[in-house]
C-alpha positions, 0 to 999 in steps of 0.5 A: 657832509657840507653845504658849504663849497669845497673849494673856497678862494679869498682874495686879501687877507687882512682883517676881513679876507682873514675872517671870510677865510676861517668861518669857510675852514671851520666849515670844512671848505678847503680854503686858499688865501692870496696875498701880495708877499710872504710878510703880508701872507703871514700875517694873514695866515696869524690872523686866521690862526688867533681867530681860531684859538679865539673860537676855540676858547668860547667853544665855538669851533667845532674841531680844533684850531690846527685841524681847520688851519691845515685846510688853509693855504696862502699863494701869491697868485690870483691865477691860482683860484681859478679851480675854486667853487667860490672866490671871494675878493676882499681887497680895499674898497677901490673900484679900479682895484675890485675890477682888475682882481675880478677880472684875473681870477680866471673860471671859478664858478661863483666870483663874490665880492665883499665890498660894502657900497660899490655897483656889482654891475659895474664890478661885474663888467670886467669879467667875461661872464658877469652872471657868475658874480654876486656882492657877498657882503659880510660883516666885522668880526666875520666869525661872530657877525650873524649877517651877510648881505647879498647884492644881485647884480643886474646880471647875476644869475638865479642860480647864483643867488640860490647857491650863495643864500644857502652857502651863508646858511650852511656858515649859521648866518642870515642872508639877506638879499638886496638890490644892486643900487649905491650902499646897498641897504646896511651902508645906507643906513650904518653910514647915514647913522654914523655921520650923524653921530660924527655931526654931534660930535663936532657940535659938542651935543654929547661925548662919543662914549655917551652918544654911542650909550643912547643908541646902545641903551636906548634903542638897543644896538649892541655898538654904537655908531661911534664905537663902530666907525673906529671898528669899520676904520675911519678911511673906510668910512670916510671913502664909503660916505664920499661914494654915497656923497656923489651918487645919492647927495649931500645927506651923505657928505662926509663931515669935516671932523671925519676928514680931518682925523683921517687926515691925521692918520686917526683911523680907529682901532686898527691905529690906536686912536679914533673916537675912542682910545684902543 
């Protein structure tokens, strides 16, 4: 029998939403997925089938890829979650946007949201009763990250966090519980490593591939901070950076060279081209 919720929604279905999706079926969660439109509720549904056959080819899944696909669905509409034990939103990093989701979903008896730096206090204002929600942070590519950080809100229930840290448990992941301040504790430090990495860069102190090389090699990080932000998405860690810019100061202020390959749609795996080449 599961530890896991029975019943699990997730709100997006892109690369992230898509990842939360597959490691809650593989579990044995039944899962609903809500997505804008039937191309976009494809698309999310291919996703979560190409994660399964990945695992199943590394001899991770514990079933077979169609028999955890049949516990997953794609509806058009938030109001239909609101049965659900958990509901997860893994929508763009927009606080407005984070809020409206939230604030639709109705009675679902946990709310979690993914966002990498954004207040759970504030996001958790529009909800009726904010002590149902918790910042679940996962990590890309959701099946193989072993990490999901928990945000405590200033509302948000023991209870809560209790059913929440033995959720990831139950998904073979390490919780670790943070405080709800600006970046949490992973974007602080991730960020803060990457927009240094973009510095030298500019500076011309080395190429990405050797900047990321002295971080892998030499103090063992298994990606490099550059390899990372193209993985993360340049816009993603541009909009991260700007946030922690105005809320914790200038050693967040994103560097230009970031602003200008956004600019330029440059924004990393997910376009071609980064750092790095894909």
């Amino acid at each position: 029998m599961t530890d896991l919720p029975g019943t699990v929604g997730v709100i997006g279905g892109g690369r992230m939403g898509a990842g939360i999706a597959q490691v809650f079926a593989a579990g044995g969660s039944v899962v609903t997925i809500v997505e804008r439109d039937p191309a976009a509720a494809a698309a999310a549904r291919d996703r979560v089938a190409m994660g399964l056959h990945r695992a199943a080819a590394k001899e991770t899944l514990p079933t077979t890829p169609g028999e955890v696909l049949s516990r997953v669905s794609v509806v058009d509409s938030v109001g239909e979650l609101a049965p659900c034990e958990l509901v997860v939103e893994a929508v763009p990093e927009d606080l407005d946007l984070k809020r409206q989701v939230l604030a639709a979903v109705g009675e679902a008896a946990v709310l979690a949201t993914n966002t990498s730096s954004l207040s759970i206090g504030r996001l958790a204002s529009a909800v009726g009763d904010p002590s149902r929600v918790i910042g679940m942070h996962f990590f890309n590519p959701v099946p193989v990250s072993d990490l999901v950080e928990l945000v405590v809100g200033p509302a948000t229930a023991p209870a809560v966090v209790e059913a929440a840290t033995s959720w990831v448990g139950a998904l073979g992941k390490t919780a670790i519980c943070v405080r709800d301040t600006p970046g949490f504790a992973t974007s602080r430090l991730g960020v803060l490593l990457g927009l240094e990495a973009i510095r030298m860069v500019s500076e011309g102190v080395a190429s990405p591939a050797d900047i990321d090389k002295a971080l892998e090699l030499g103090y063992g990080h298994p990606m490099g901070p550059l390899r990372t932000t193209d993985l993360v998405g340049l816009d993603v860690r541009l909009a991260i950076a700007s946030h922690l810019h105005a809320e914790l100061g200038d050693r967040f202020a994103p560097p230009q060279l970031l602003r200008d390959k956004v600019a330029r749609g440059e924004l990393g795996r997910k376009t071609g081209q980064g750092f790095f080449t894909w």
